[in-house]
TIMI-59707 format. One record per residue (C-alpha): residue in one letter; x, y, z. Coordinates in steps of 0.5 Angstrom, whole numbers, padded with zeros to 4 digits, always signed. Each point is the difference from the previous one (the first is absolute). Layout:
BEGIN
AXYZ
...
***
This chain:
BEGIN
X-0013+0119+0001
X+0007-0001-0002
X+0004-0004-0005
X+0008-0002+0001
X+0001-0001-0008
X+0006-0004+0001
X-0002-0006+0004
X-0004-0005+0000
X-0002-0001+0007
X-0005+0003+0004
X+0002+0000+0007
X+0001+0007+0004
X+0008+0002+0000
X+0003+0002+0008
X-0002+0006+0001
X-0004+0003-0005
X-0007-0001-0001
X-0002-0006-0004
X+0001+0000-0007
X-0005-0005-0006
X+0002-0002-0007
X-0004+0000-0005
X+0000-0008-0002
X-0004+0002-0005
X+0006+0002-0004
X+0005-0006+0001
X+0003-0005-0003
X-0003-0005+0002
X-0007+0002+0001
X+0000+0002-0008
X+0002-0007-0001
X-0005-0003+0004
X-0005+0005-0002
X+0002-0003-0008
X+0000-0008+0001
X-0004+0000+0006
X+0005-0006+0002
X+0004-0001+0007
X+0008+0002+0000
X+0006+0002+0003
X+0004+0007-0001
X+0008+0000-0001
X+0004+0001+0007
X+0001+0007+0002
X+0003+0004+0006
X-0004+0002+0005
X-0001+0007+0001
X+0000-0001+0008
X+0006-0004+0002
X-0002-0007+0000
X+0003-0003-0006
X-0002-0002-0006
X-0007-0002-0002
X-0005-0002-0006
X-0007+0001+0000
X-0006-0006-0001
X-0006+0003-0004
X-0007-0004-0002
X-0006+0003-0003
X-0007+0001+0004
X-0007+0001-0003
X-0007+0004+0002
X-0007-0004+0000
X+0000+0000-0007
X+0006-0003-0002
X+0004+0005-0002
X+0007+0002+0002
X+0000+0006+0005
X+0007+0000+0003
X+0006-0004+0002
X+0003-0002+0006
X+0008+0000+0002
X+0004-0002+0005
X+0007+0001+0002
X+0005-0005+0001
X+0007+0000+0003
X+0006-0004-0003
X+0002-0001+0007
X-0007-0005+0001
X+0002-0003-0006
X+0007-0001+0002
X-0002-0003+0007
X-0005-0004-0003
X+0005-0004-0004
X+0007+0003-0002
X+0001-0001+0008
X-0002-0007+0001
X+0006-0004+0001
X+0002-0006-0005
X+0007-0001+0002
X+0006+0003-0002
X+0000+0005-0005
X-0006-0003-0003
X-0006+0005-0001
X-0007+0002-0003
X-0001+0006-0003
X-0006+0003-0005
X+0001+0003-0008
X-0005+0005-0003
X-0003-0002-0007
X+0007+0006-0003
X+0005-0004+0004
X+0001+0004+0006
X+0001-0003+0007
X-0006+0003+0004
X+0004-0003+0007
X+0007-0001+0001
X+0003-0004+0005
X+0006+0005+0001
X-0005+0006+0002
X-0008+0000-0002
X+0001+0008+0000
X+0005+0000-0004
X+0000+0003-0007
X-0004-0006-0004
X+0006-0004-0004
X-0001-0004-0008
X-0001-0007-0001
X+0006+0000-0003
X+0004+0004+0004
X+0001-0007+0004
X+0007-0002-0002
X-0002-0007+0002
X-0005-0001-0006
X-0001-0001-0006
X-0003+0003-0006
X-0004-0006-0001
X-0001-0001+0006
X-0003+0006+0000
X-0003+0000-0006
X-0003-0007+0003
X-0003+0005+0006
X-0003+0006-0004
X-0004-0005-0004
X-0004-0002+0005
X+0003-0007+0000
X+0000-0005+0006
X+0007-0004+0001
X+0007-0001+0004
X+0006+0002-0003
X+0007+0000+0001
X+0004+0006-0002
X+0008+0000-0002
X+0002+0002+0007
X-0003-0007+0003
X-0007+0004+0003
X-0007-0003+0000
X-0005+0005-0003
X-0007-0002+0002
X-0006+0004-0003
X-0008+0000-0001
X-0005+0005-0003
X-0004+0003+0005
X-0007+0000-0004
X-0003+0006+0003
X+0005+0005-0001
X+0004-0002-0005
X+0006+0000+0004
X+0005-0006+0002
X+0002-0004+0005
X+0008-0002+0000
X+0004-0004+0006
X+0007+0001-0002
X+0005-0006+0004
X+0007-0002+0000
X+0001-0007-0003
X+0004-0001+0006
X-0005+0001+0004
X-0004-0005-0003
X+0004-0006-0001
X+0003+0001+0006
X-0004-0005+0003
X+0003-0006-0004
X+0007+0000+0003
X-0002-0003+0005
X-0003-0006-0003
X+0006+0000-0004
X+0005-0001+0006
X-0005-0006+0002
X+0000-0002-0006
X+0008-0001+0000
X-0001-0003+0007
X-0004-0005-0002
X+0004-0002-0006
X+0006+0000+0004
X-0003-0006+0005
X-0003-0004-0006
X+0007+0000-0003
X+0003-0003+0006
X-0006-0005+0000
X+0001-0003-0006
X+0009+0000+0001
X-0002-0004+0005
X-0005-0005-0002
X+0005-0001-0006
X+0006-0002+0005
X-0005-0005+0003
X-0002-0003-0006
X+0006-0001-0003
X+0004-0003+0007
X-0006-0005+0000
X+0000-0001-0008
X+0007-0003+0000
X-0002-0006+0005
X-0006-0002-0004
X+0001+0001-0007
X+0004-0007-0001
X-0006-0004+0004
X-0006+0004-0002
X+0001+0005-0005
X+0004-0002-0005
X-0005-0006-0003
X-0005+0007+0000
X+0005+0005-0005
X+0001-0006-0004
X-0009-0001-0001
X+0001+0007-0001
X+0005+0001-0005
X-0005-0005-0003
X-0006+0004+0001
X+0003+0005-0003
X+0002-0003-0007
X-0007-0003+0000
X-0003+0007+0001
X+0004+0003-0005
X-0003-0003-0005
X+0004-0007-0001
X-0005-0004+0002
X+0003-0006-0003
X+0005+0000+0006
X-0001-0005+0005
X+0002+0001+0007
X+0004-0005+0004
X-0001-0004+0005
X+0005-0001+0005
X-0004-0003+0006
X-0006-0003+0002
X-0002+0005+0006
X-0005+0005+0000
X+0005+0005-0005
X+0000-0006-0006
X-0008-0002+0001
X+0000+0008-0002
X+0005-0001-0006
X-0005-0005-0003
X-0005+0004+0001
X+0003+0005-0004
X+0002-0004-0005
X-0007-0002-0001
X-0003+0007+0000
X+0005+0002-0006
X-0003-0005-0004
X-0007+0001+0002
X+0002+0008-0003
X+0003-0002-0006
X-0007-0003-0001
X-0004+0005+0002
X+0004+0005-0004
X-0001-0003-0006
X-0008+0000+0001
X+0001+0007+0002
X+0004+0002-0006
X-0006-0002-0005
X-0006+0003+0005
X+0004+0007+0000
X+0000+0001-0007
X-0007-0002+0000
X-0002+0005+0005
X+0005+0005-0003
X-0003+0000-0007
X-0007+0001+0003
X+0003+0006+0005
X+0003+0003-0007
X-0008+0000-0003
X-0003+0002+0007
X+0005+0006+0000
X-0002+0002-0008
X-0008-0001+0002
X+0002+0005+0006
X+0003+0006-0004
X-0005-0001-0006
X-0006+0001+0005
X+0004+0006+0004
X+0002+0003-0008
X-0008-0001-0002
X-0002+0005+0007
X+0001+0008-0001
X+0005+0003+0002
X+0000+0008+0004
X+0004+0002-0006
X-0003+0007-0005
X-0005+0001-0002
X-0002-0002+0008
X+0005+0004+0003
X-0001+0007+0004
X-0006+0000-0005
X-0004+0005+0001
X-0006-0001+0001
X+0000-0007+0005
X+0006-0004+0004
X+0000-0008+0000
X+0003-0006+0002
X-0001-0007+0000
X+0003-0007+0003
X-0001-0007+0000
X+0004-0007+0003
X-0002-0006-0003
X+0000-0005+0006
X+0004-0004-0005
X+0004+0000-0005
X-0004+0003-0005
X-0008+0002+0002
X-0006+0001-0003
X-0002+0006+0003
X+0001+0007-0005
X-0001+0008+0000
X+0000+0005-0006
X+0000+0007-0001
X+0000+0004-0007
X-0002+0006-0004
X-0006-0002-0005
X+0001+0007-0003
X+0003+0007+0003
X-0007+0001+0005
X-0001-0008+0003
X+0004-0004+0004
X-0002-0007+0001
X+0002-0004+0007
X-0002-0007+0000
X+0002-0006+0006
X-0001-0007-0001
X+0000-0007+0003
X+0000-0006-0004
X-0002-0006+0004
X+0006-0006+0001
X+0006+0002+0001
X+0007-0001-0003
X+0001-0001-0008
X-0006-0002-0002
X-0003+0005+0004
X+0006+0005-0003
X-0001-0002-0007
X-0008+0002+0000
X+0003+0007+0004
X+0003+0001-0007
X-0006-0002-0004
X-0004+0005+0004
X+0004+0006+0002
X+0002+0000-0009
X-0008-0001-0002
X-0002+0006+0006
X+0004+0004-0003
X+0001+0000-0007
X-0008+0001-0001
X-0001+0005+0006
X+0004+0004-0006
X-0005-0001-0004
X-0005+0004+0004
X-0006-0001+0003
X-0003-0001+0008
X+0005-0004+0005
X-0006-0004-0001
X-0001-0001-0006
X+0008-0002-0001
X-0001-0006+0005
X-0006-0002-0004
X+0004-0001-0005
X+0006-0002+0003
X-0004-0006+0003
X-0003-0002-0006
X+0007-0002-0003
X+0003-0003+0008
X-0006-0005-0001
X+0002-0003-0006
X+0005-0006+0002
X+0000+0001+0007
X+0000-0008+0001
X+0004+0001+0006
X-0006+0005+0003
X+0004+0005+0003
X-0003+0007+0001
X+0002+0008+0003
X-0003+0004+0004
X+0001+0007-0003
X+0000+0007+0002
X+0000+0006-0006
X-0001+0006+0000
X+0001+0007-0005
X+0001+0005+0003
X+0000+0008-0003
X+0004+0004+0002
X-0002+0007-0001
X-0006-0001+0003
X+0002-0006+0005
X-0006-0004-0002
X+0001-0009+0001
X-0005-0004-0004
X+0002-0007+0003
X-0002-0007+0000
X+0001-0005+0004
X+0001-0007-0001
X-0001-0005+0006
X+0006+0005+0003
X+0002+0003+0006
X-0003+0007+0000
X+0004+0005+0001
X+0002+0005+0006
X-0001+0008-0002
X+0003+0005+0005
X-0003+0007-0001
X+0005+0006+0000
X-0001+0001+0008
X-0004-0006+0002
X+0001-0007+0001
X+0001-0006-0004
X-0007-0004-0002
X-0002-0005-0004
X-0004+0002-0006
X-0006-0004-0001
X-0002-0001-0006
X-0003-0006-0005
X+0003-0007+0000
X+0001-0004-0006
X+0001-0007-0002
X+0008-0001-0001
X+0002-0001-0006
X+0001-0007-0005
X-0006-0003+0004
X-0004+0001-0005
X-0001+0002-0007
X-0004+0006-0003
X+0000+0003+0008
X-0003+0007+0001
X+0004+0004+0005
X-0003+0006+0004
X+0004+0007-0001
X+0000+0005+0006
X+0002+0007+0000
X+0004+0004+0006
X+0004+0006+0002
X+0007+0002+0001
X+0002+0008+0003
X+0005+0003+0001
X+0005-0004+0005
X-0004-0006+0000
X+0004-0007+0000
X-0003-0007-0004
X+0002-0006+0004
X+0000-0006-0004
X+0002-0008+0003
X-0001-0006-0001
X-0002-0006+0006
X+0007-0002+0001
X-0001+0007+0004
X-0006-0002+0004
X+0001-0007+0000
X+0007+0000+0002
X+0001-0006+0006
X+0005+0001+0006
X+0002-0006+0004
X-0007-0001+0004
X-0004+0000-0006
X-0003+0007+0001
X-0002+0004-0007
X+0003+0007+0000
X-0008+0002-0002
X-0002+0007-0005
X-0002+0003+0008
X+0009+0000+0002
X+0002+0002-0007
X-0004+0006+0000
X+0002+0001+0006
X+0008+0000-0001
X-0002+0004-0006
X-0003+0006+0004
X+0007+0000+0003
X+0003+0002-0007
X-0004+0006-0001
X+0004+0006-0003
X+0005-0006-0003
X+0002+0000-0007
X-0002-0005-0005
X+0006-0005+0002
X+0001+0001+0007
X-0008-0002+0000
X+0002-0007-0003
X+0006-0001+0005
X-0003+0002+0006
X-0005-0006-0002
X+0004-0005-0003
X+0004+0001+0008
X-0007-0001+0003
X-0002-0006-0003
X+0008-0003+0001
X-0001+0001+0007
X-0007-0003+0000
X+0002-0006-0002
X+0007+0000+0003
X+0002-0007-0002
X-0005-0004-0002
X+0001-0001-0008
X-0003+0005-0005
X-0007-0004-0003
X-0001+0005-0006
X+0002+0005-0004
X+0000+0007+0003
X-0001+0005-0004
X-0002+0008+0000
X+0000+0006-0003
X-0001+0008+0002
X-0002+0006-0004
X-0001+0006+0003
X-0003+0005-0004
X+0001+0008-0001
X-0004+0002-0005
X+0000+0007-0002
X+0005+0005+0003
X-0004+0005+0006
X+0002+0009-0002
X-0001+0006+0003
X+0001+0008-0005
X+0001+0006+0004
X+0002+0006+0000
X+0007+0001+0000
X+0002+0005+0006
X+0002-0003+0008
X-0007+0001+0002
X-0003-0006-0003
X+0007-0005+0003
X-0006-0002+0007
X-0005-0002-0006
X+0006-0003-0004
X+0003-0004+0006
X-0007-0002+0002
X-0001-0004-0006
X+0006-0004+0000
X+0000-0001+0007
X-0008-0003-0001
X+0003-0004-0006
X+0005-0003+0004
X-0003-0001+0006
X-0006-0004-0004
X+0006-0004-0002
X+0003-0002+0006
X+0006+0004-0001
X+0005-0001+0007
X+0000+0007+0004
X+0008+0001-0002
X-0001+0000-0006
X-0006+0004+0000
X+0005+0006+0002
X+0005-0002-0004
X-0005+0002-0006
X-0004+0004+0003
X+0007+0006+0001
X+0002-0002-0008
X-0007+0002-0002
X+0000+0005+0004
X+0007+0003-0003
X-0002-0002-0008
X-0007+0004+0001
X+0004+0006+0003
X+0005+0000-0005
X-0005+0001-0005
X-0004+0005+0004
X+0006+0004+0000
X+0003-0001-0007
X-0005-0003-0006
X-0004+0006+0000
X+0003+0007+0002
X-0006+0005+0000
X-0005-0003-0005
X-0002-0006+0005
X-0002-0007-0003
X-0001-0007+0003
X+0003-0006+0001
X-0002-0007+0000
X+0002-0006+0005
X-0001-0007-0002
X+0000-0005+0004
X-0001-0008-0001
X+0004-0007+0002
X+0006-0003-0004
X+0001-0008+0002
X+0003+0001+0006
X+0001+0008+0000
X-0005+0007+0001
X+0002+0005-0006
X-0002+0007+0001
X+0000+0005-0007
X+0000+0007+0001
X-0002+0004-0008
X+0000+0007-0001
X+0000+0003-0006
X+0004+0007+0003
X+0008+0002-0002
X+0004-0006-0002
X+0005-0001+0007
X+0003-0006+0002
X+0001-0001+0007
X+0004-0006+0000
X+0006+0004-0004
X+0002+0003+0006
X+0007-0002+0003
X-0001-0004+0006
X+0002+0004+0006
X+0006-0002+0004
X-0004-0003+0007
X+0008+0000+0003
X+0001+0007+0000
X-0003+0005+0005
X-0007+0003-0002
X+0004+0007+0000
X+0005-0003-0005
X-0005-0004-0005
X-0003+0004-0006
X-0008+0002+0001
X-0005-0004-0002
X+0000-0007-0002
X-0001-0003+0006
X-0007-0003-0001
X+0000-0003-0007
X+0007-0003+0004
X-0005-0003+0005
X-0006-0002-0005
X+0006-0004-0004
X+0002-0003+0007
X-0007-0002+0002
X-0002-0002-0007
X+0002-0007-0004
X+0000+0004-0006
X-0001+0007-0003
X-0001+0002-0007
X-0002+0005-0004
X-0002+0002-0007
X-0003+0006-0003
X-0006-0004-0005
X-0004+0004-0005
X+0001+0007+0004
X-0001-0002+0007
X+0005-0001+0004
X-0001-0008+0003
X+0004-0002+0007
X-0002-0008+0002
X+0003-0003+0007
X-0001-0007+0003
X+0001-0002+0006
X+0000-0009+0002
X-0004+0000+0006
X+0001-0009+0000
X+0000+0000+0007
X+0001+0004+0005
X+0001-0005+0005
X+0007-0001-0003
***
């Protein structure tokens, strides 16, 4: 058998016996062969006549699991030219499709012809451009009035553009403006002549009828003005001068009743005054998401609360006891408005002052019941939910004082609530024991704290909103982060009562745990990229991470591990390590080897504009790492070169 060394297809030429190539020894094979992944080659002519073509490749494996070739497939640009750049969207508008190098793989002029830059395109911008290659979704409009419409294309790392006149698009509008016109135009005439009418017809009436009217109105409008001591005059005893009258008898009504306002006004502006101070001290007293509890680390956290009136006795608390405890505490006071309010203060300060002392969450509300039963003639009481979380082992020791008990969500599971004891709430009775429970949180878990002006909140039928529809809506909020937990719920209970009044306080609090970062060691050389890209591909996926930035990550990780592979070591060899874990909104990747120092950011940005025969070698993929990434940094620590980036993965929906 017979091998044509320069081809990469194996169909026999015209008239000569059939020739095979090695597959082997491809490109494409070769790669496929090392990541074992899906791909598509660069477009290259075809060697029999038909155009230009690229190839599709994908791994297959024997019995056991372990890879025993590659599959291609040819594809013609004509086919991809036909199936999209052909269809036709109007004049002078079409669809074209972009590699991840910014080279058009059809172009509208020719499929077969030599494949063009993005660049190249004298409509568009460089950030249009820039916006494209990026992986972005969106609609531009560049400087020479063309609409650019691009997407990614997920599977293949290419981009779909529509390219459109702005003519073509606002066209349609011309026609309404000359209806438009038209319409104006009739209406105008109309109101001339109705204006004719009325004034032909005023000038026989006015004596008669309207001029008694204008002098009642002059008169109304000095009263109305403020003069209320003005009268008005009273010149007939027809209908108009019984109306007359009767305004001069409502004037001295107001000049009454506007006295008695004046004095309730104050009052009432004296007691708004006092409410609104009672309002921002109580908002003051509740924690704010500010440092330390900022993108920490090791959880992300959230909390609100609506009073339904001025001021509420519902309260939350969160706080360091020491660098390793966080304390977490939902309450509700029984009543509502000041008085309520004012026992909130008393409570929130004793929980807190001895939880800083140490000790179990129910020992602390032992002691802070003791003190809450000591003068407590208006015999208020609160319910309270306190529990002392450990960060580095993720570890909850709780009790619960007649609260609500808490919804937990596990990382890949669904919201539950947790079963644990019930004590008697807090300021009933003094020298009350209360029970302590222990749970655990993992990686990724999420905390739900509430109180019943949550489940308990009324719509215009007199239907409770139930613990049963709040899990429920909470299921909906899987992957969000902290705050946007919160929103979606604080949303769902609005719309639930709709227009019924707020009943009670509606309070909540969500902490999503992150414990410890998740790390991987291997040997620095490119064999080991499958095993590298699987471990951050099952982090992510375990986190919910979206598809599309799945593959923006995964080519970042792909280009800093090789780049490593390639530079760190030389001949000696060595290892690298890759470090994964959650930051608030956004998933950090740190890459450490401990080979020569070498910056890889410090290489200039290519110049995507220039042709890729015009632009300097190298740079291009560190270029698409920064595009990709939300940040990228380097350090050189203790004799190890260290590279983090992040990526924000809020919502891929957006």
């Amino acid at each position: 058998m017979t091998y044509d060394a320069h081809s990469d297809l194996s169909l026999p030429r015209e008239g000569q016996q059939e020739v095979y190539y090695d597959f082997t020894g491809s490109s494409w094979y070769l790669r496929c062969a090392r990541t074992e992944t899906t791909g598509f080659t660069d477009i290259y002519d075809d060697h029999y006549g038909r155009g230009k073509m690229m190839t599709a490749f994908a791994p297959f494996y024997d019995a056991e699991g372990n890879f025993a070739g590659a599959m291609g497939l040819d594809i013609l640009i004509t086919d991809l030219y036909r199936a999209i750049v052909a269809i036709d969207m109007g004049r002078g508008a079409y669809a074209f499709l972009v590699d991840h190098n910014g080279k058009l793989i059809s172009s509208p002029d020719s499929p077969n012809a030599e494949s063009a830059m993005l660049s190249e395109d004298a409509d568009i911008t460089p950030q249009i451009a820039r916006e494209i290659l990026a992986g972005r979704t969106s609609v531009s409009l560049s400087d020479s009035d063309m609409y650019y419409a691009y997407t990614p294309i997920r599977s293949t790392g290419w981009k779909l553009c529509i390219k459109i006149p702005r003519s073509l698009v606002l066209s349609p509008l011309s026609y309404i403006y000359e209806n438009m016109n038209l319409a104006l135009t009739v209406l105008l005439l109309s109101f001339v002549i109705i204006y004719v009418i009325v004034q032909i017809a005023g000038r026989k009436f006015s004596e008669r009828l309207v001029a008694p009217i204008l002098r009642l109105g002059n008169d109304v409008d000095k009263i109305s003005g403020g003069d209320l001591e003005h009268t008005a005059e009273i010149v007939s005893n027809d209908e108009i001068g019984d109306l007359a009258r009767k305004f001069n008898g409502m004037t001295a009504s107001l000049r009454e009743y506007i006295s008695n306002l004046a004095d309730v006004t104050a009052e009432k502006e004296r007691i708004g005054a006092e409410l609104n101070i009672a309002t921002q001290i109580q908002a003051d007293m509740l924690p704010k998401i500010v440092p330390p509890f900022l993108n920490h680390e090791a959880f992300d956290i959230s909390a609100t609360m609506y009073p339904a009136k001025e001021v509420g006795g519902d309260f939350y608390d969160f706080f360091m006891t020491d660098e390793n405890h966080l304390a977490l505490v939902m309450a509700d006071v029984s009543g509502k408005g000041v008085p309520a309010a004012l026992f909130m203060v008393i409570a929130k300060t004793l929980i807190k002052n001895r939880a800083m002392m140490g000790g179990t969450p129910g020992e602390i509300l032992h002691d802070v019941n003791n003190q809450l039963c000591e003068g407590n003639d208006s015999s208020l009481f609160v319910t309270v939910w306190l529990g002392i979380l450990e960060l580095s082992t993720g570890k909850v020791i709780a009790s619960n004082a007649g609260h609500e008990p808490p919804a937990v969500r596990r990382a890949g599971g669904k919201y539950e609530l947790l079963d644990a004891a019930q004590n008697t709430a807090v300021a009933i009775m003094e020298d009350m024991n209360f029970e302590d429970s222990e749970f655990q949180l993992e990686h990724l878990d999420t905390l739900y704290l509430y109180t019943d002006g949550v489940t308990e909140a009324t719509n215009s039928d007199r239907e409770l909103y139930g613990s049963d529809r709040m899990i429920d809506e909470l299921n909906r909020t899987l992957g969000a982060p902290a705050d946007e937990v919160l929103g979606i719920m604080n949303k769902s209970v609005m719309n639930f009562t709709g227009k019924a009044p707020q009943f009670d306080d509606l309070t909540m609090l969500c902490l999503q745990f992150f414990g410890s970062h998740e790390e991987l060691t291997v040997e620095a050389n490119t064999e080991r990229l499958h095993d590298v890209i699987a471990f951050v591909d099952e982090y992510l996926e375990k986190w919910g991470c979206p598809m599309e930035f799945i593959m923006q990550i995964e080519l970042a990780v792909e280009e800093i591990f090789v780049n490593i592979a390639s530079y760190a070591y030389k001949d000696d060899g060595g290892t690298a390590k890759i470090s994964i874990r959650h930051l608030g909104k956004d998933v950090e990747i740190i890459f450490t080897d401990s080979g020569t120092p070498h910056n890889p950011l410090e290489h200039e940005d290519p110049d995507i504009t220039l042709g890729a025969d015009e632009r300097d070698i190298g740079g291009l993929g560190i270029y698409i790492v920064k595009q990709s990434m939300n940040s990228v940094s380097y350090e050189y620590i203790d004799d190890n070169n260290v590279l983090k980036m992040r990526k924000n993965i809020q919502d891929a929906e957006e």
